[in-house]
Gaussian input, Z-matrix of N, CA and C with variables (Angstrom, degrees):
# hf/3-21g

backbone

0 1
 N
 C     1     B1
 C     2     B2     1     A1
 N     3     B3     2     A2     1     D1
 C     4     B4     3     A3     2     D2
 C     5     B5     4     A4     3     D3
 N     6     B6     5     A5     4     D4
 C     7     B7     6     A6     5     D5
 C     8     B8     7     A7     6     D6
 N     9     B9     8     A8     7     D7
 C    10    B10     9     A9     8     D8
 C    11    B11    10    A10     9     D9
 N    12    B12    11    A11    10    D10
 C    13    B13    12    A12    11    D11
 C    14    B14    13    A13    12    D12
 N    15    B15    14    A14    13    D13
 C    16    B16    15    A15    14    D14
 C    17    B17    16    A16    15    D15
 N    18    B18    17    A17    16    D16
 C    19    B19    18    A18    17    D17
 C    20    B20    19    A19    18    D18
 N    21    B21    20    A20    19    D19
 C    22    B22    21    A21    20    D20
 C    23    B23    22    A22    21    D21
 N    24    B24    23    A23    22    D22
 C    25    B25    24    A24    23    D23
 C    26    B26    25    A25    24    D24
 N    27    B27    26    A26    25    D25
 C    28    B28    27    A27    26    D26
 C    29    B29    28    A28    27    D27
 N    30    B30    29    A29    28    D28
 C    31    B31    30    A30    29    D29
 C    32    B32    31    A31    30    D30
 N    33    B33    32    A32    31    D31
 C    34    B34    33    A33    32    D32
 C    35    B35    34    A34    33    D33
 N    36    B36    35    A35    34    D34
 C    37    B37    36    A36    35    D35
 C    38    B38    37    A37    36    D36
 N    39    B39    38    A38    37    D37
 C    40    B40    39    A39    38    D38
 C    41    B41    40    A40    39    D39
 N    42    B42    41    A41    40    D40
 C    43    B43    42    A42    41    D41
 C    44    B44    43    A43    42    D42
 N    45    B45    44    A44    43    D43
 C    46    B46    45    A45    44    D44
 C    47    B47    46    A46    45    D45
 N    48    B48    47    A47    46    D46
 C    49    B49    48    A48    47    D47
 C    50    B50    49    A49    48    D48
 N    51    B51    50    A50    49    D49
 C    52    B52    51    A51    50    D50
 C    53    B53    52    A52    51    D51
 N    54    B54    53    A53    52    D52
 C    55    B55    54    A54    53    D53
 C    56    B56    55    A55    54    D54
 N    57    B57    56    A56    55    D55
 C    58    B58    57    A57    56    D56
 C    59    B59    58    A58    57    D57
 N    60    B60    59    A59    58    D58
 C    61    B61    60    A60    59    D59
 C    62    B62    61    A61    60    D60
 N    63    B63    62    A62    61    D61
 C    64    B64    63    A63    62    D62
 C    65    B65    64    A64    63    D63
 N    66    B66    65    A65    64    D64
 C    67    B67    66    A66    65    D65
 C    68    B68    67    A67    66    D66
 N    69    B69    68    A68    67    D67
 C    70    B70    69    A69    68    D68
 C    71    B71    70    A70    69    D69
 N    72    B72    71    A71    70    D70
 C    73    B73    72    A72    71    D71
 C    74    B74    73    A73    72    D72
 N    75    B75    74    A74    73    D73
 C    76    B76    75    A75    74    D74
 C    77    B77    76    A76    75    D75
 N    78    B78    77    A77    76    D76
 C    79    B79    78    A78    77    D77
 C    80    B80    79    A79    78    D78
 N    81    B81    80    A80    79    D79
 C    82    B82    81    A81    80    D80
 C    83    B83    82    A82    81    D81
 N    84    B84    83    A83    82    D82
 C    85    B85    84    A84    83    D83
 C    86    B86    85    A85    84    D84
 N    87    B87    86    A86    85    D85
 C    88    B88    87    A87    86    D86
 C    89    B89    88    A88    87    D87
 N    90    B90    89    A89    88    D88
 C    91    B91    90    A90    89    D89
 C    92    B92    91    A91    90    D90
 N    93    B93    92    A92    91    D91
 C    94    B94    93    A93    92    D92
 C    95    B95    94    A94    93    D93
 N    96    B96    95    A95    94    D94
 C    97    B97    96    A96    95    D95
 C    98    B98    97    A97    96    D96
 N    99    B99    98    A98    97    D97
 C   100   B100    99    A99    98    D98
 C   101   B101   100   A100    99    D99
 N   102   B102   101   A101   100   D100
 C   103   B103   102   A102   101   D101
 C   104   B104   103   A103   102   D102
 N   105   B105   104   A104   103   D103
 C   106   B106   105   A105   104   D104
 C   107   B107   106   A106   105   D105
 N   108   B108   107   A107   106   D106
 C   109   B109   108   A108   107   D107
 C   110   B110   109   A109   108   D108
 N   111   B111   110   A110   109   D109
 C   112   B112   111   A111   110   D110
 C   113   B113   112   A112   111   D111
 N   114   B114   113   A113   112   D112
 C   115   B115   114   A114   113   D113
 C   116   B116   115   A115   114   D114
 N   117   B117   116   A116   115   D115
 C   118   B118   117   A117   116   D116
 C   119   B119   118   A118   117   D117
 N   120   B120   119   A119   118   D118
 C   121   B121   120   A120   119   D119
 C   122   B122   121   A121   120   D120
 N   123   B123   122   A122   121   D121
 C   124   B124   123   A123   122   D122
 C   125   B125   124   A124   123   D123
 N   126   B126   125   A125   124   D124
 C   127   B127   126   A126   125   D125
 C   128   B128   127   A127   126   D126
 N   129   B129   128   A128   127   D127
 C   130   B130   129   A129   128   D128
 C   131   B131   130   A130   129   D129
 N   132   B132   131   A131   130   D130
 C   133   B133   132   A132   131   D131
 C   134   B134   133   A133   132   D132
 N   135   B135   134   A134   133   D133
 C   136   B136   135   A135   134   D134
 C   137   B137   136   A136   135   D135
 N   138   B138   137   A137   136   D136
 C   139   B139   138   A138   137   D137
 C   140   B140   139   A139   138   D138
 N   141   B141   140   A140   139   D139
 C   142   B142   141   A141   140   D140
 C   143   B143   142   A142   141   D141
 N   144   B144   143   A143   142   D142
 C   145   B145   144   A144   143   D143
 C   146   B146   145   A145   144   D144
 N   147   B147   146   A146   145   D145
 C   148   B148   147   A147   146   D146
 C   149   B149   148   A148   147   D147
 N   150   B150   149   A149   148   D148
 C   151   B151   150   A150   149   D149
 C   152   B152   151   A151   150   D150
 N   153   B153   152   A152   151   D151
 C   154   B154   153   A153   152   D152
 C   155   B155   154   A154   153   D153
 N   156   B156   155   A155   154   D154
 C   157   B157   156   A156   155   D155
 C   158   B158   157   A157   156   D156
 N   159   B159   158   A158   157   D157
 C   160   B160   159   A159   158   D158
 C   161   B161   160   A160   159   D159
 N   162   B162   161   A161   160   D160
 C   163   B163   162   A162   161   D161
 C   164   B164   163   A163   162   D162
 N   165   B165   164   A164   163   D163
 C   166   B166   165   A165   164   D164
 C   167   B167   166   A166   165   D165
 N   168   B168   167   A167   166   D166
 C   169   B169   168   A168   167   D167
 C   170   B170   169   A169   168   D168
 N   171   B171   170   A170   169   D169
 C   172   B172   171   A171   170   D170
 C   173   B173   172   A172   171   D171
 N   174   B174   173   A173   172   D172
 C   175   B175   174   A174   173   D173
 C   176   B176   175   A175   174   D174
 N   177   B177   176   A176   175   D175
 C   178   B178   177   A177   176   D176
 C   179   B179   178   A178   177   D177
 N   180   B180   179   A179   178   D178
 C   181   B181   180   A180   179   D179
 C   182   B182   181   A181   180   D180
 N   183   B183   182   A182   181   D181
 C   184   B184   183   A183   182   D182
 C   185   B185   184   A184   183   D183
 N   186   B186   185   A185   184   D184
 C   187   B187   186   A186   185   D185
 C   188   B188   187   A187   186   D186
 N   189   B189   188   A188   187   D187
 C   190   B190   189   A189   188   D188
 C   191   B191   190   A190   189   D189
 N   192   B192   191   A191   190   D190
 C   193   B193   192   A192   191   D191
 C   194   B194   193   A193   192   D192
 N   195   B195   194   A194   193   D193
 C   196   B196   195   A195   194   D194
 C   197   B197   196   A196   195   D195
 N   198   B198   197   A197   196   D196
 C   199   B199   198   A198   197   D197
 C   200   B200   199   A199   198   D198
 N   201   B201   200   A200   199   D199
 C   202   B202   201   A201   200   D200
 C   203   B203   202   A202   201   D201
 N   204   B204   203   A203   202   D202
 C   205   B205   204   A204   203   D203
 C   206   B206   205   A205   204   D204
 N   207   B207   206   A206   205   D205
 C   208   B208   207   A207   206   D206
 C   209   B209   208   A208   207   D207
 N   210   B210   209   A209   208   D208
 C   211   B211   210   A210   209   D209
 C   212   B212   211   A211   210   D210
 N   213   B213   212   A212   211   D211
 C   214   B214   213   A213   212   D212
 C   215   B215   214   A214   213   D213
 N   216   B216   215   A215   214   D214
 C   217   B217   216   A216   215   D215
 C   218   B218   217   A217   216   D216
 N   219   B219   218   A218   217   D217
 C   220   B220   219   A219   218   D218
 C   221   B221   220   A220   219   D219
 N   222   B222   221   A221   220   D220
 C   223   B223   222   A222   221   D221
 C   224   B224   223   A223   222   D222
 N   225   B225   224   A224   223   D223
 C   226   B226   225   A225   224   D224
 C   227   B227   226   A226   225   D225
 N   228   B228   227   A227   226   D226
 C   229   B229   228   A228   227   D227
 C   230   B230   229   A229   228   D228
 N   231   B231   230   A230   229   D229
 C   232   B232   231   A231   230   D230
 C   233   B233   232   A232   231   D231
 N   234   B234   233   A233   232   D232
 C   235   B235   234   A234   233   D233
 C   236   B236   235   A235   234   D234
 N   237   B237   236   A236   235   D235
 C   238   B238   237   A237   236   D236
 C   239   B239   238   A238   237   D237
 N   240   B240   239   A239   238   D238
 C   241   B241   240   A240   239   D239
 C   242   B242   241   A241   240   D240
 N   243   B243   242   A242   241   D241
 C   244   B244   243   A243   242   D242
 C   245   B245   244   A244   243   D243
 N   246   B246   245   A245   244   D244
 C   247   B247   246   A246   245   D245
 C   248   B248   247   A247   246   D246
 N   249   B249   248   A248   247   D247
 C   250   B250   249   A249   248   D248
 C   251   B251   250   A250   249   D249
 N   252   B252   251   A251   250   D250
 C   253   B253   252   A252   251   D251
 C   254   B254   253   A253   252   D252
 N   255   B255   254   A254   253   D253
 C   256   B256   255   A255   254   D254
 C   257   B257   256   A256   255   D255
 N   258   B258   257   A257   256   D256
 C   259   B259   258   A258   257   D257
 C   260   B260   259   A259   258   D258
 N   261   B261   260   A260   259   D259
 C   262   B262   261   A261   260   D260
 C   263   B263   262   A262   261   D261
 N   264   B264   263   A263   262   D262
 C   265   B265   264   A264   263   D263
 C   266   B266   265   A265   264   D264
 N   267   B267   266   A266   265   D265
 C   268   B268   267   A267   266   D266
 C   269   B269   268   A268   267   D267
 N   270   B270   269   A269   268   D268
 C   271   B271   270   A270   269   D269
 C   272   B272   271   A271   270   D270
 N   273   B273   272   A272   271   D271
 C   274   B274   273   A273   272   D272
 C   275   B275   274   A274   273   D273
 N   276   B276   275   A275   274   D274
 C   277   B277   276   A276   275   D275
 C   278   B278   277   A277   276   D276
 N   279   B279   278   A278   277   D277
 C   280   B280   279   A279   278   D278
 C   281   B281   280   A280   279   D279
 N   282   B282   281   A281   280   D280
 C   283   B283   282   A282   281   D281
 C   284   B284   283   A283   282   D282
 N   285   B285   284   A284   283   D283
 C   286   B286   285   A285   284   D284
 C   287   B287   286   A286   285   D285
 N   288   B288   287   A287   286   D286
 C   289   B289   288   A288   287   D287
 C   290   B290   289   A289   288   D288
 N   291   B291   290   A290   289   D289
 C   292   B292   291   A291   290   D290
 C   293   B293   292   A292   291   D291
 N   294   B294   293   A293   292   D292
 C   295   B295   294   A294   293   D293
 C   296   B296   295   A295   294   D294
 N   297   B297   296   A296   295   D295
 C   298   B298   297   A297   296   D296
 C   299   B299   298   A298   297   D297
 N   300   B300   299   A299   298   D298
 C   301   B301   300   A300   299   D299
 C   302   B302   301   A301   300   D300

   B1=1.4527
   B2=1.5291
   B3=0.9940
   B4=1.3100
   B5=1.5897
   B6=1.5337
   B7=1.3014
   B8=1.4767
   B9=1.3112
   B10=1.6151
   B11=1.7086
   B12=1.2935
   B13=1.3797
   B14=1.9000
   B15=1.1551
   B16=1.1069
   B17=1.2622
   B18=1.2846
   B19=1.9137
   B20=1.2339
   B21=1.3145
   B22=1.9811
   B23=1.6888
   B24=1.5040
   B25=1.2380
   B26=1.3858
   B27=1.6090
   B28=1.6327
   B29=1.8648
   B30=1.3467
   B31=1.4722
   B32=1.1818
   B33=1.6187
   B34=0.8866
   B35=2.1326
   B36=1.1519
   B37=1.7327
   B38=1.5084
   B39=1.6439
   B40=0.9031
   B41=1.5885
   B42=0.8399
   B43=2.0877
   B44=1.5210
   B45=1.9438
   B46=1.8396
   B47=1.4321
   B48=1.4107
   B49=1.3563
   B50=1.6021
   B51=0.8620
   B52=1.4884
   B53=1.9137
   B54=1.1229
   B55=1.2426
   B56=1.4853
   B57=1.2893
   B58=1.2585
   B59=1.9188
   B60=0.8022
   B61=1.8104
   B62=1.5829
   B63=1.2860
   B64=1.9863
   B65=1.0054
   B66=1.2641
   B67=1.4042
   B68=1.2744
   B69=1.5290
   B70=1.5504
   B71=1.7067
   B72=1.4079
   B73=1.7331
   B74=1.7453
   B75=1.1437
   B76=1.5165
   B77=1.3900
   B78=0.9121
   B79=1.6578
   B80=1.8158
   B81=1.9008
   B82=1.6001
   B83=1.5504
   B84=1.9034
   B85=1.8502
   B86=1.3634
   B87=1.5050
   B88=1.3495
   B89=1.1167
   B90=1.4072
   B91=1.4914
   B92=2.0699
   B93=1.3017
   B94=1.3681
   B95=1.2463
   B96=1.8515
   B97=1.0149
   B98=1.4725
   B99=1.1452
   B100=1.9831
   B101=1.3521
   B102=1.5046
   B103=1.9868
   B104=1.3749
   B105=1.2209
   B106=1.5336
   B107=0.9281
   B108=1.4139
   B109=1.7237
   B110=1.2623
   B111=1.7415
   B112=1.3047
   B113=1.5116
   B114=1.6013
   B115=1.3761
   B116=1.5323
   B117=1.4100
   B118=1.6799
   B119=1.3544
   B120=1.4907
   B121=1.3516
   B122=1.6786
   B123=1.2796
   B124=1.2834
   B125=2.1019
   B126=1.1139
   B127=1.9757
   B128=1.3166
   B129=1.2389
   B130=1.8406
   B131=1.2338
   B132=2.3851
   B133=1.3272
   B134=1.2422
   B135=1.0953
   B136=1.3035
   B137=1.2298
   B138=1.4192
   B139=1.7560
   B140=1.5423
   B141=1.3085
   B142=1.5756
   B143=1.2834
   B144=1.5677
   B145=1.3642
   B146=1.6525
   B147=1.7699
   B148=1.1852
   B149=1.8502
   B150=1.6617
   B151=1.4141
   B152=2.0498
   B153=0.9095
   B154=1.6305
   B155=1.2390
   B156=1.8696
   B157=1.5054
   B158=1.7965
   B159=1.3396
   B160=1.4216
   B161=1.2495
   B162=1.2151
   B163=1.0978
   B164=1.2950
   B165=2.0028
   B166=1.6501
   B167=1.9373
   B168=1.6565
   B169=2.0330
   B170=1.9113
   B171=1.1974
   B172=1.2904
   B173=1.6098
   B174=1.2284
   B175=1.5022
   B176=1.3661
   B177=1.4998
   B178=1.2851
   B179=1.5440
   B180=1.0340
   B181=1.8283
   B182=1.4236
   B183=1.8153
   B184=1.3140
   B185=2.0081
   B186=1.3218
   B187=1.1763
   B188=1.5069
   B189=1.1567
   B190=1.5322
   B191=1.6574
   B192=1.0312
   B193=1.6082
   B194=1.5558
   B195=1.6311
   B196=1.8192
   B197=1.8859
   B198=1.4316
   B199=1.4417
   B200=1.6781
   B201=1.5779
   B202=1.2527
   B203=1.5154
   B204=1.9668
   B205=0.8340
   B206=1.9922
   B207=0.9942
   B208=1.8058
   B209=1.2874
   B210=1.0082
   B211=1.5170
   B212=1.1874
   B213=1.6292
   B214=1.5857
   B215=1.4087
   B216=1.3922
   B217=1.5621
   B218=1.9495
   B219=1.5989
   B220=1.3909
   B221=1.7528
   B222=1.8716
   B223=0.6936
   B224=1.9832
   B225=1.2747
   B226=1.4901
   B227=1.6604
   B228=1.4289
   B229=1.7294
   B230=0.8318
   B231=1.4060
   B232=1.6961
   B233=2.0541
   B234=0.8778
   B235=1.8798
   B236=1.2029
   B237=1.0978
   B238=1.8103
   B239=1.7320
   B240=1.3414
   B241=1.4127
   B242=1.5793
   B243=1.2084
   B244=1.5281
   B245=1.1294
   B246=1.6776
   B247=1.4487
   B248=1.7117
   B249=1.2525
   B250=1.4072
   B251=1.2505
   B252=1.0745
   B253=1.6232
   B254=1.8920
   B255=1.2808
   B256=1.7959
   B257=1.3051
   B258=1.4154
   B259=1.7078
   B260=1.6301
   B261=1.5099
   B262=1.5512
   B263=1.4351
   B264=1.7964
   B265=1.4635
   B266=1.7479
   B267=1.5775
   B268=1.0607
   B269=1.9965
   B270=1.3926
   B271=1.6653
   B272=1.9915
   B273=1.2894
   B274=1.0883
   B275=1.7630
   B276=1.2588
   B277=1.6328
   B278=1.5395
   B279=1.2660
   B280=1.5875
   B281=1.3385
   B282=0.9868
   B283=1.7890
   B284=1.6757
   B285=1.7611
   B286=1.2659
   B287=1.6983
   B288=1.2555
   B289=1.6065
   B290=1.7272
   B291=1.4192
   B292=1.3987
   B293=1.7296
   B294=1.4336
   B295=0.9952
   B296=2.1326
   B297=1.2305
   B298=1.3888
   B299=2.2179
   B300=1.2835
   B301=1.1710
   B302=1.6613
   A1=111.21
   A2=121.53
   A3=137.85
   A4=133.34
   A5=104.46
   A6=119.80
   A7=111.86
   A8=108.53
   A9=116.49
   A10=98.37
   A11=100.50
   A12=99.56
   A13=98.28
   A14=127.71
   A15=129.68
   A16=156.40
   A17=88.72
   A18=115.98
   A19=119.66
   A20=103.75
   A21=130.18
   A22=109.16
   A23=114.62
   A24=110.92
   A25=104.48
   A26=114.92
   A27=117.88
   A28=100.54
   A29=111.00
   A30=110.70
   A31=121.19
   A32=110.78
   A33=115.54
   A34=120.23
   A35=74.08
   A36=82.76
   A37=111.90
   A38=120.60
   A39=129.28
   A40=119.52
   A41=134.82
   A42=144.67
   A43=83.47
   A44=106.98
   A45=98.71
   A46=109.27
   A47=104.04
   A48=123.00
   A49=114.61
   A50=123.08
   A51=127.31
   A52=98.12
   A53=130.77
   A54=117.35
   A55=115.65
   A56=111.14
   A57=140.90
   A58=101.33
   A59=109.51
   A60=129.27
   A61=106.55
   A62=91.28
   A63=97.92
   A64=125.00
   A65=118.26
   A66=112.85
   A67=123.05
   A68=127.96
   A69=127.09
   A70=118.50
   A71=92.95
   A72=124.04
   A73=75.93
   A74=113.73
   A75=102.28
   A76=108.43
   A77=111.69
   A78=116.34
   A79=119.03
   A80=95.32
   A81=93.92
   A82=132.40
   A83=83.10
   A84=100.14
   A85=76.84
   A86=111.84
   A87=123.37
   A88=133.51
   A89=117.02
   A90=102.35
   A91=99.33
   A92=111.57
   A93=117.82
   A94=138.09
   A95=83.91
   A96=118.00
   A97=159.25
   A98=93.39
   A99=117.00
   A100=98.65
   A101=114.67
   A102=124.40
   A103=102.92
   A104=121.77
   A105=107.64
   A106=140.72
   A107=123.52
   A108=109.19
   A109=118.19
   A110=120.81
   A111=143.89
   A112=96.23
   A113=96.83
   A114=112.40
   A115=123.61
   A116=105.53
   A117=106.10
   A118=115.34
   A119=100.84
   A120=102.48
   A121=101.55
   A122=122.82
   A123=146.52
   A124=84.81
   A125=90.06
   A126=99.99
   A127=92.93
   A128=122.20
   A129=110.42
   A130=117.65
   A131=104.90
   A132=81.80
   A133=109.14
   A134=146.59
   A135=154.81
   A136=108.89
   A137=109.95
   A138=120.55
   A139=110.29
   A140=124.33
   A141=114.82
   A142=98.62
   A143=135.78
   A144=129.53
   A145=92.79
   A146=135.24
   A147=108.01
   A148=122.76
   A149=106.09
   A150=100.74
   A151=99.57
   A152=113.40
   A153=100.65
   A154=121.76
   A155=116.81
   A156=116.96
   A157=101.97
   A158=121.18
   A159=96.79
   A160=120.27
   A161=124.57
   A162=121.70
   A163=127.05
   A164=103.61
   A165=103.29
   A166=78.63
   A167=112.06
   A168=83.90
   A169=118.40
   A170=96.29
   A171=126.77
   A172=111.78
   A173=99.83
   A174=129.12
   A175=98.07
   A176=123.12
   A177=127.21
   A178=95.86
   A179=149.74
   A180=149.34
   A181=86.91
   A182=103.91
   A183=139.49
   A184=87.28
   A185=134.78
   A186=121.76
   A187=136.56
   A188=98.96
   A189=116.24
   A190=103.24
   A191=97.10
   A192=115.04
   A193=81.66
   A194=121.42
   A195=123.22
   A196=83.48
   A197=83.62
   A198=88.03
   A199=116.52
   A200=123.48
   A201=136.61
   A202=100.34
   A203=120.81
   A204=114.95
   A205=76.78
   A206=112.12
   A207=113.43
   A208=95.54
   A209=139.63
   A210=112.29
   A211=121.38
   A212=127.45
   A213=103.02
   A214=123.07
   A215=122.36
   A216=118.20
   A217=106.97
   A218=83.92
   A219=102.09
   A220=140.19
   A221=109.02
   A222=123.35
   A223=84.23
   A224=103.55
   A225=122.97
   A226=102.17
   A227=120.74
   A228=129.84
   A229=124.17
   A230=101.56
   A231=139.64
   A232=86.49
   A233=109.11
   A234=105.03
   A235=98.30
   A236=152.57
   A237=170.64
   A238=92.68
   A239=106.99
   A240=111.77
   A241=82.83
   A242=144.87
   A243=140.53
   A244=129.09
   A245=107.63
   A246=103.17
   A247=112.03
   A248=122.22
   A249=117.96
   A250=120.76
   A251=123.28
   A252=148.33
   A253=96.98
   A254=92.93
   A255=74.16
   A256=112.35
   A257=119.06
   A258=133.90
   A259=96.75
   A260=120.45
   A261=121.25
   A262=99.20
   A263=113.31
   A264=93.04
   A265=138.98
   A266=110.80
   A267=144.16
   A268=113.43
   A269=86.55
   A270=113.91
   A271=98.15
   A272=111.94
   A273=132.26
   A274=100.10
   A275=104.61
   A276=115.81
   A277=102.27
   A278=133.45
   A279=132.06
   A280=80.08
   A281=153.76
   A282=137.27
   A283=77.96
   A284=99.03
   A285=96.73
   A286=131.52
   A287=84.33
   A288=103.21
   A289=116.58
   A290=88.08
   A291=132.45
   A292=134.70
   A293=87.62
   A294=110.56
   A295=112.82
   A296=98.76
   A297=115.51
   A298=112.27
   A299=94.89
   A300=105.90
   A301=109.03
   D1=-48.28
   D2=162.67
   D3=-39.14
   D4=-20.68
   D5=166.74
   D6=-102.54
   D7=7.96
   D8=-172.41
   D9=-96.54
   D10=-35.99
   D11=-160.14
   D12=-109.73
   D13=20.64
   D14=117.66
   D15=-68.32
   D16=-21.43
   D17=166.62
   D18=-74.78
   D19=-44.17
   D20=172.57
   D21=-66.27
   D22=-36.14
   D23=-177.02
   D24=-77.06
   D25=-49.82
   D26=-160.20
   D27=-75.69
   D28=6.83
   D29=172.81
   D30=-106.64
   D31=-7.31
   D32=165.32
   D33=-85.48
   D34=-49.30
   D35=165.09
   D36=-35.78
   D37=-67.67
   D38=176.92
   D39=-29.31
   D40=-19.64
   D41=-108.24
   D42=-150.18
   D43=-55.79
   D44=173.57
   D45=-49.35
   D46=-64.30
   D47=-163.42
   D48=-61.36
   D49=-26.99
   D50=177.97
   D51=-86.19
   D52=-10.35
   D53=178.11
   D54=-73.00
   D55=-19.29
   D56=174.38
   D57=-45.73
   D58=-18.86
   D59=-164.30
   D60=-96.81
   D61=-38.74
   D62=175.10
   D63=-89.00
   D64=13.31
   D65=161.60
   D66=-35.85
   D67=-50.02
   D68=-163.25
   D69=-66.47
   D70=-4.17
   D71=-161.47
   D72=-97.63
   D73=-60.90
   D74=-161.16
   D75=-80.61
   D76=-56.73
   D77=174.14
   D78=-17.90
   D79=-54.46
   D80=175.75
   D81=-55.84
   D82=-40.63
   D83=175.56
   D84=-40.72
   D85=-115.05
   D86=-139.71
   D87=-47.96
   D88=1.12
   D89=166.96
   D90=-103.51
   D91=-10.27
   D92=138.64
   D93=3.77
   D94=-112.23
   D95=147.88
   D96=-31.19
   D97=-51.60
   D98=-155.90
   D99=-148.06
   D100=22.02
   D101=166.19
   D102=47.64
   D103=43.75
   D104=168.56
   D105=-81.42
   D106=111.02
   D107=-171.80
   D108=-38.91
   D109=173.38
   D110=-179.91
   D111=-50.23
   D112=-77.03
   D113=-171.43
   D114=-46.88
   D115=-36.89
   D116=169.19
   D117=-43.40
   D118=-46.59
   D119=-150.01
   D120=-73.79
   D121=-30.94
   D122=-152.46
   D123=-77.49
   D124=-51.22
   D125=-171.95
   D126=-53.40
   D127=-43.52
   D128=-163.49
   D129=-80.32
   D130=-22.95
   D131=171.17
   D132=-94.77
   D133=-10.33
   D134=-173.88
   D135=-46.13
   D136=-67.28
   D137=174.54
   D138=-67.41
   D139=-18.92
   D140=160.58
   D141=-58.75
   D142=-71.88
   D143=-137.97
   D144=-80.84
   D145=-36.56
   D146=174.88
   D147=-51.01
   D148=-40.94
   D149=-157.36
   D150=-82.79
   D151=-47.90
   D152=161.52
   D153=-6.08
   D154=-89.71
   D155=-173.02
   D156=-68.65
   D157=5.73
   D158=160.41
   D159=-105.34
   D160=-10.69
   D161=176.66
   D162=-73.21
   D163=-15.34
   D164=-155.33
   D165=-91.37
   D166=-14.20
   D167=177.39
   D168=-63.77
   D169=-31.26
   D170=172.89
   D171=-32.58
   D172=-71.09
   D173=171.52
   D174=-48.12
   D175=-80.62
   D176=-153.25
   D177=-67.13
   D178=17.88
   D179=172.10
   D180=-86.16
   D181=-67.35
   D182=-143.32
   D183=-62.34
   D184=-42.09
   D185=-174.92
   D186=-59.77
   D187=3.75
   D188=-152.27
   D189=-119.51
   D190=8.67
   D191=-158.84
   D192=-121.23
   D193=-69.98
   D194=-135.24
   D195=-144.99
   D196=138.99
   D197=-176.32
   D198=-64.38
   D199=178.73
   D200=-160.63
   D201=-65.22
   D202=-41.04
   D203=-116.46
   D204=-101.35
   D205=-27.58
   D206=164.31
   D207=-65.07
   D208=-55.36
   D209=-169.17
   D210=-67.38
   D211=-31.39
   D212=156.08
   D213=-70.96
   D214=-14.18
   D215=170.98
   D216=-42.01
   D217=-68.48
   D218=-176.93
   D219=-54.28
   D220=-9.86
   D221=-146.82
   D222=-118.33
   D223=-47.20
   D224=-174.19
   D225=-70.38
   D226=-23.47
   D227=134.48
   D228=-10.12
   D229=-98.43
   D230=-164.58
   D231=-61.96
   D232=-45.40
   D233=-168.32
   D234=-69.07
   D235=-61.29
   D236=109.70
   D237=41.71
   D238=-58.24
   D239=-129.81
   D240=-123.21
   D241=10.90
   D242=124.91
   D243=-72.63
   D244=-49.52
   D245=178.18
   D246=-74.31
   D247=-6.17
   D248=155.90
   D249=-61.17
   D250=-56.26
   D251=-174.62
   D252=-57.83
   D253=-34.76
   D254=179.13
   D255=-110.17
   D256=3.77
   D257=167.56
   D258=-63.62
   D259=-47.94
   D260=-150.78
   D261=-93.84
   D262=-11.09
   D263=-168.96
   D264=-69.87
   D265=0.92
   D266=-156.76
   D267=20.92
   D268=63.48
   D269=160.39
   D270=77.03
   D271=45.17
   D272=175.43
   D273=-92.83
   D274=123.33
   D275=-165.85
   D276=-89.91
   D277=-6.98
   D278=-174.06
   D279=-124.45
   D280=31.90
   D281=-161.07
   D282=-131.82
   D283=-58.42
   D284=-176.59
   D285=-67.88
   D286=-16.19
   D287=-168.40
   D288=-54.95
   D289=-49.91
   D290=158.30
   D291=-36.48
   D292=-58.01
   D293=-173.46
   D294=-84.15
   D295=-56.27
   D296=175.12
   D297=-71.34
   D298=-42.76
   D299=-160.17
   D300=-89.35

């Protein structure tokens, strides 16, 4: 069972990490939506794709310390608990910034 729900977890990971891809999906909403300039939109993903590859050196220090399986706890968190933060911001551009970025 236990190898079942490693498969289910690391597919889920995948699913965070591949959202990373929809931006162009999100991007339209909000400038859509919530009139966002070009450039806004460009800032939020911009600082997504800088803080990503820095975070994963971060991580990879951080693994060697605490096993894999807290770091997706912790990681599936922080992802949880941004894209909330920019679900509630009702088209708040630092809410989102924040939140997404």
């Amino acid at each position: 069972m236990r190898k079942y729900l490693n498969v289910f977890a690391s597919f889920i990971i995948m699913l965070c990490i591949g959202s990373l891809y929809s931006w162009s999906i999100i991007a339209a909403e909000l400038i859509e939506k919530y009139n966002f300039s070009l450039l806004q939109s460009q800032i939020i993903f911009g600082t997504l794709i800088a803080v990503f590859p820095i975070t994963m050196i971060f991580v990879g220090q951080l693994a060697r310390k605490i096993k894999f399986r807290y770091i997706g706890y912790i990681s599936g968190l922080l992802f949880f608990s941004g894209y909330l933060i920019a679900s509630y911001s009702q088209g708040s551009f630092i809410l989102i910034l924040l939140g997404i970025g």
